[in-house]
Each structure stands twice: as C-alpha cells, then as structure tokens.
N, C-alpha and C positions, 0 to 999 in steps of 0.2 A: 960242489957235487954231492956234497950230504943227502940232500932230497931228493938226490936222484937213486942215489945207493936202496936208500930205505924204499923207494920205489920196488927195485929189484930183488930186495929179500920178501917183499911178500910175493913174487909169481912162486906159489907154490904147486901146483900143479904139474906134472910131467907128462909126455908127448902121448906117453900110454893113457893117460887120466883124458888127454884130450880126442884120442882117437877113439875112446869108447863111447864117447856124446855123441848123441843127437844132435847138437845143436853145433856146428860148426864154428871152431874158432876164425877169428883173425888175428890178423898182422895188418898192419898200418905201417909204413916206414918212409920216412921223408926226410931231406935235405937240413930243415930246421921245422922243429915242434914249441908250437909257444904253450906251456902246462897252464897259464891264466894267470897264474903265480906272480909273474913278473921276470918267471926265467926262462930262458930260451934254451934248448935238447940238439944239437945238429946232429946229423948221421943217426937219428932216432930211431926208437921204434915205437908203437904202441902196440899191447895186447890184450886183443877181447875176447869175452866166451859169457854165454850168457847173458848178455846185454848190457855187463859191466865190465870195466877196466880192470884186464888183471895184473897188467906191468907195464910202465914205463922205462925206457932205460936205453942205452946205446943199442945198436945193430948188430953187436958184437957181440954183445953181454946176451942179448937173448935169442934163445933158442926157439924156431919157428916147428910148433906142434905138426904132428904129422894130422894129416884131414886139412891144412887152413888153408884160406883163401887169403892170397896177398895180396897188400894195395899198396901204392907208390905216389906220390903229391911229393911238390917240391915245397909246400907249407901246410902242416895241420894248424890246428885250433880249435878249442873248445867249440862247440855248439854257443852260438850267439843267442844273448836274451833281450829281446826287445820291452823293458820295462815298462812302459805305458802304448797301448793302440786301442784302436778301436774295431779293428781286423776282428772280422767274427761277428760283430754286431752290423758294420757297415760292411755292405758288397759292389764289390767292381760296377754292377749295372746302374749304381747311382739311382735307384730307382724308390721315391718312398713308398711305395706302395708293399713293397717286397723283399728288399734288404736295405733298408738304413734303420735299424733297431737303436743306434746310438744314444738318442735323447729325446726321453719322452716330454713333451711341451704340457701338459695337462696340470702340472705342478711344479712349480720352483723347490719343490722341497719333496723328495720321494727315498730317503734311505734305505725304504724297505726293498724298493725295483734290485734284483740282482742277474748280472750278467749273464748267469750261468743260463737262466732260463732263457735268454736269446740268440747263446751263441752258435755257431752252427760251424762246424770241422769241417765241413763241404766246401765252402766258399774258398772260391777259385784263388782269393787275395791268401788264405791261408801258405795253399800251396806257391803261391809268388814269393813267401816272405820265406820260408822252408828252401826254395831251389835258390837263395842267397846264404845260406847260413844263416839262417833263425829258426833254432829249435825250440825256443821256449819263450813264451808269451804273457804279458799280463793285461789280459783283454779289460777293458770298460767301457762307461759311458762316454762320449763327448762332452769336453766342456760347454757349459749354458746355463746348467741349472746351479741352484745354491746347494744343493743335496742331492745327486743323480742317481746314487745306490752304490750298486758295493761290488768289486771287479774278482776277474779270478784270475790264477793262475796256471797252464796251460800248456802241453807240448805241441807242434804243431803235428804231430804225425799222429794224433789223436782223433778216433772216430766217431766218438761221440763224447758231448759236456761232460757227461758222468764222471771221466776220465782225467776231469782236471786234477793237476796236484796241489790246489787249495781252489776250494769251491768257494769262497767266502775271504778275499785278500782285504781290500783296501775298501774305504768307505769314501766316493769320491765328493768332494766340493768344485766349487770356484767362485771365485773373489772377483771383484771387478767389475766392467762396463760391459763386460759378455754378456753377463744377466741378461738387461734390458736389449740386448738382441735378441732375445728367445721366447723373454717373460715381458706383460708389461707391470706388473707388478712382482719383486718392489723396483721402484724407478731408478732409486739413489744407492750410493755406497752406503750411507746410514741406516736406511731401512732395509739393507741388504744384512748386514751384521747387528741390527735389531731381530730380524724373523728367526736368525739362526741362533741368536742368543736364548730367544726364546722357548725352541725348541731345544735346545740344550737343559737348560733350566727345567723344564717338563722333563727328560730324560732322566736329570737325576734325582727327580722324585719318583720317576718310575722305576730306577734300578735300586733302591732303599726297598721300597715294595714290592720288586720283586725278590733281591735277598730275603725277605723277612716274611716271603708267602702269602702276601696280604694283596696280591694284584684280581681286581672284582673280573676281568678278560686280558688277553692278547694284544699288544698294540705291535705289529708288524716293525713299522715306521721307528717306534721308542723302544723293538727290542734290539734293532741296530747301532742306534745313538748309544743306547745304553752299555751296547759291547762295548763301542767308542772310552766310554766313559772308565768303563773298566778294564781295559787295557788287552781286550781278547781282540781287538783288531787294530788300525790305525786309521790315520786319515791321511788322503791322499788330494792335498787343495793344490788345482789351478788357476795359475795368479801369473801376470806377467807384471805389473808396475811397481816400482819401488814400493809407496806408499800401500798398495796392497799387500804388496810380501810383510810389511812392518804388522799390519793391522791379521794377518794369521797366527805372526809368530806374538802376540797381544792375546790372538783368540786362545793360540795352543796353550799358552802361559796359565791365563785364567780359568783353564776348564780340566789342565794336566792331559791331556790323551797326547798318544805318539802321533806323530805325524810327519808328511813325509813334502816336500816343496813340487809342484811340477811348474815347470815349463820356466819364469822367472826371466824374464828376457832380461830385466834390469837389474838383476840380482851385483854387477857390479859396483853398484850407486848403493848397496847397504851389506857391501861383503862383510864387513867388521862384525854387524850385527847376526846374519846370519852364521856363520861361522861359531861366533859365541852361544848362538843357540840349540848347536850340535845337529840339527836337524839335517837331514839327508837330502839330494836334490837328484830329478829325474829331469833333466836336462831339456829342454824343447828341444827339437829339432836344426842341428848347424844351420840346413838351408831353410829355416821357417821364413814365411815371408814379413816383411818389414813394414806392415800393417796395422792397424787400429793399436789394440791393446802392446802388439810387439815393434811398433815402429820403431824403438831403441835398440832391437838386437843387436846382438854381434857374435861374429864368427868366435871371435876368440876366447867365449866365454868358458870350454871345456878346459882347455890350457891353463886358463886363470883359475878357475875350480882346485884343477891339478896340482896346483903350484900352492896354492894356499892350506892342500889336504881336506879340503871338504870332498866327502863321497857323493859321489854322482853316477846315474848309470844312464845311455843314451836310450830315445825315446822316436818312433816313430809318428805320435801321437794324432792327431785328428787332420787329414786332408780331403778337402770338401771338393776338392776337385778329380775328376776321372785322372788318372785308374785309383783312386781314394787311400792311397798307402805309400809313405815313404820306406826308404828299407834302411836299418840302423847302421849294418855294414857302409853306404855311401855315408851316412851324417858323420860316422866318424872318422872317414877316410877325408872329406873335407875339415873335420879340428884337427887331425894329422899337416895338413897344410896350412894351419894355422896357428903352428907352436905347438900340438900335442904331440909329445913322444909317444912314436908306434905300439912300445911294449906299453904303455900304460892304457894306450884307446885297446889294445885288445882283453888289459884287464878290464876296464869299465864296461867291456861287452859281454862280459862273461864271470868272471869271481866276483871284481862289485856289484856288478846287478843281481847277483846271484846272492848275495849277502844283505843288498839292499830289502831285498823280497823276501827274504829269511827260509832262500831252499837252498843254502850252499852246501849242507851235506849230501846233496845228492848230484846236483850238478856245478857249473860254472866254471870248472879245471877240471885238467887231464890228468887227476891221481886216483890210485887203487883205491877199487869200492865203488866208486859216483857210478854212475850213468854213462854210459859207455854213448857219447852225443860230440861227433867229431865233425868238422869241416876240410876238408882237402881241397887245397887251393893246387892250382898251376903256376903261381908266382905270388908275389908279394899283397896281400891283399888288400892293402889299402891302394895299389898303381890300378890308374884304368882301365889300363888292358888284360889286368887278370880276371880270372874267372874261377868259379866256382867248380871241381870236376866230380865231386859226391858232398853228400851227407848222412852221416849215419847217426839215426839215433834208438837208446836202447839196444848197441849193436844189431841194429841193420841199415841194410842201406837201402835210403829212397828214393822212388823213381821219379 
C-alpha cells in the first residue's frame, strides 16, 4: 500500500478549494481500479479536477469535494493506447477516393510524407476506437512501402491534427514481401535493403552538412532520415518473417538509430536474438489473419513476450477490410485467453505503451499529475459481455 499512501498525501486541495471552481471536480469510485502499475485499488476511488488526476486512494480515505459529480463502475482503468493504427488516415467508407490516406504508392521511399497532415479527428473509426476505451493513438502509414513517413501521436477526443501530443513520432518502414505488393520496384528482399541502405548512406552525409551549415537547399525526405540518424526520432519497421526481423535488427546495428519492431508474427523463431537486442515490439494484432507474410502467427505470442520481459504494447494496426479497424481492448482480451495474465495485458494497454511511445509522464496510469483519461467498465474487461459504461479523458466525459 506504499503507492497508494503517497497517492493520498498529494490530494491537497479542500472541499472549499474545490467549490470555488469553475470547473467541477470528480469522483470516480469503483469495486477494483487497475492504476497500469501492475497494482489493483478495490473499494477505490479516483479524483479529478481540471483534467488531471488529483488522488487515488481508498473510498474511505477520501473526501468527496462538495460541487462533484460522482461516478460508479465496477472496473476503472487507464485510458487504453492503441500503439500503431492507421485510424485517421484510413476511414470506415473504404473509399480511396476520399479516406484511405494510409499509403501513398508513388514512391517506395517517402520519409518526408507525415501523418499529421492527413489525419482527420472526424472520422467516424476515431470515435469507434474512443467508445472502447482508446484514448490515445499512434496514427501512421500502412505497411507497403520501404519508407512511408513519420506517424504521430494523438488523443482521440482531439479536434483537430494540431492537437497532437507529438506531431513527429516514429519514422515508419517495412521489410519484406509487402513491398512488392504495392511497389514493383524493388522486386527482392536484396534490393529492398539495398535502396534503403542507400538512402541512409546519403542521410548521413546530409546530416554532417547539415551540423556544419554547409547544406547548398532542404531535402525534406534526408531531413527525416537524418533525425533518424541522430537520435531525435526512431524508427518504426514492419516486419513479420524471422529472416526479416534478423535483417532490421542488422540494419539497426549498422546505422545506430532507435527503433522499434512492429507486427513480428515470427518473432518466436528468433526470441533469443531479439530480446538481446533490447528493441521494443508493438505487437500485431492477437487476431491478425494467418496470411501471406503472417501465416505463422500465433495467439500466444503476447504471453510469451510477457514471460521473457520483452516490452510490447498492443496494436490495432492495418485492416483492409470494412469497418477497417480492430480495437486493442479485444486483441488483448484474446492473449488473456491465451496465457496473458490480465493485470499485465492491461499494463501493455496502458503504462507500456505509454512508455513505449515515450509520453508516460502524462498518461498511461491512474497516478497524481497525468492526465486525468479513465475507462469505466461494468465488469471485467477482458469477459465478453462487458461493456464499456464512459470514458473520460482530460477529465471529461465523452459522448
């Protein structure tokens, strides 16, 4: 109970501090609160004021401000972060004429294209992922291209791009036979990590000149790779085949930039390696389909992740099919039924991904300060028949 104490010596506010707001506190109080932590709060409470979390703590211990409005769930939880989608660039109507922004075909190599500028808070799949408990997003390209641009991060109760909480996340790749789905050039895996080497190689002679002032113009394209290069962003490669995941963590080796694994169907055919390579994994999808590049999946790859302490966060990532979006909340109530203990799939929904993405001082648990981004279940939220009954994020609640 240490963490939970310290919780409660910072409500420092009193009922008078909070009746003379504007802005109306809450109360939250539920049956059991999972803080992301890994610890579970029964007979809880939570308190917010200003769109942040002012205390956690027992129902006993704390005092409900006069003005608040009280809520009741028989489970909270952090606001869920859906770590790689496409949501926002791809829309429900399936339609390219009009929303499938996901992957421009004109070039197998485009780092400069960034999300921001296509994403759109409107789309209806936003509001689908939000009324499951997904507060926060890390929008991009679809896997295709060998360099599709650079994603962002993103609440979903946000009204416009502007508003993202990093405009500029992740610089996305992909490895593999995808390519040659999208591009017909380059054909092979060799010329695949040939074009990209070589733009690498051109990167960091453009970021020497640009340190040193001597750039003759702008190269869009080489001032992305170049962040890459220096460590102001990472890279975000999707790769499902052993032999590819080997040939990233080969790339990552020889060029030094952070990077981050998605999707990895086969990642247990080179756990050893990956694991040794500290890199982080953004999980495919529990139910992805068992298809071309992922026909090896397996359900139990989150579990086994879990078990070995590699960080992972779950991903709803690219579905080409109507209504175009999985929701993270199911992918990991299916590894729950496959050996992932509950408390850890709601960490990896929430503090790991939130860590992963490098915004965990603001969200991803239910402790004083964050971001006041809650989920209120009616029961257990990985069983089928529970439901969602709000979401609040930034202390309010949405419709």
């Amino acid at each position: 109970m240490p963490l939970l104490r310290s919780f409660l010596l910072l409500a420092l506010f009193s009922a008078t501090t909070w009746a003379q707001s504007n802005d109306k506190p809450y109360i939250i109080d539920a049956d059991s609160i999972h803080i992301g932590t890994g610890e579970v709060l029964y007979n809880g409470r939570v308190l917010v004021h200003g769109g942040i979390i002012r205390a956690v703590g027992a129902q006993s211990e704390i005092e409900i401000p006069n003005g608040a409005t009280r809520l009741e769930a028989q489970v909270v939880t952090p606001g869920f972060i859906d770590a790689h989608t496409v949501v926002g660039l791809a829309g429900y109507l399936n339609d390219p004429g009009s929303d499938q922004d996901q992957l421009d075909r004109s070039n197998a190599i485009q780092p400069e294209l960034r999300a921001l500028d296509a994403y759109n808070p409107e789309e209806p799949l936003v509001t689908h992922l939000r009324n499951h408990g997904v507060t926060t997003i890390q929008a991009g390209h679809a896997p295709g291209a060998l360099v599709s641009g650079q994603s962002l991060i993103i609440k979903t109760n946000a009204q416009q791009a502007q508003q993202a909480l990093v405009s500029q996340s992740m610089l996305t790749f992909s490895l593999g036979g995808v390519i040659s789905g999208a591009f017909s050039k380059p054909g092979t895996r060799a010329k695949s990590m040939a074009m990209i080497r070589q733009e690498l190689i051109k990167a960091q002679d453009y970021a020497k000149k640009r340190s040193a002032g001597t750039l003759s113009s702008t190269d869009l394209g080489m001032e992305a790779l170049a962040d890459l290069l220096e460590g102001r962003t990472q890279a975000l490669v999707s790769v499902h085949r052993a032999q590819d995941i080997l040939t990233a963590l080969r790339l990552q080796k020889e060029f030094g930039f952070q990077m981050v694994l998605d999707g990895v169907a086969e990642i247990y055919l080179v756990l050893d390696q990956v694991k040794e390579s500290g890199v982080p994994i953004i999980l495919h999808p529990t139910m992805l389909r068992a298809t071309g590049e992922a026909v090896n999946v397996s359900m139990e790859t989150a579990a086994l992740l879990a078990e070995e302490g590699i960080p992972f966060a779950f991903q709803s990532g690219y579905e080409n099919y109507v209504p175009k979006t999985r929701v993270v909340l199911f992918e990991a109530g299916v590894a729950v039924n496959n050996g992932l203990n509950p408390r850890l799939a709601v960490q990896h929904l929430s503090l790991y991904a939130a860590q992963l993405l490098g915004i965990d001082q603001r969200v991803g648990s239910l402790e004083v300060g964050k971001d006041a981004d809650l989920v209120l279940f009616n029961g257990d939220p990985f069983e089928y028949t529970t439901t969602v009954d709000q979401v609040m994020i930034d202390g309010q609640i949405m419709k």
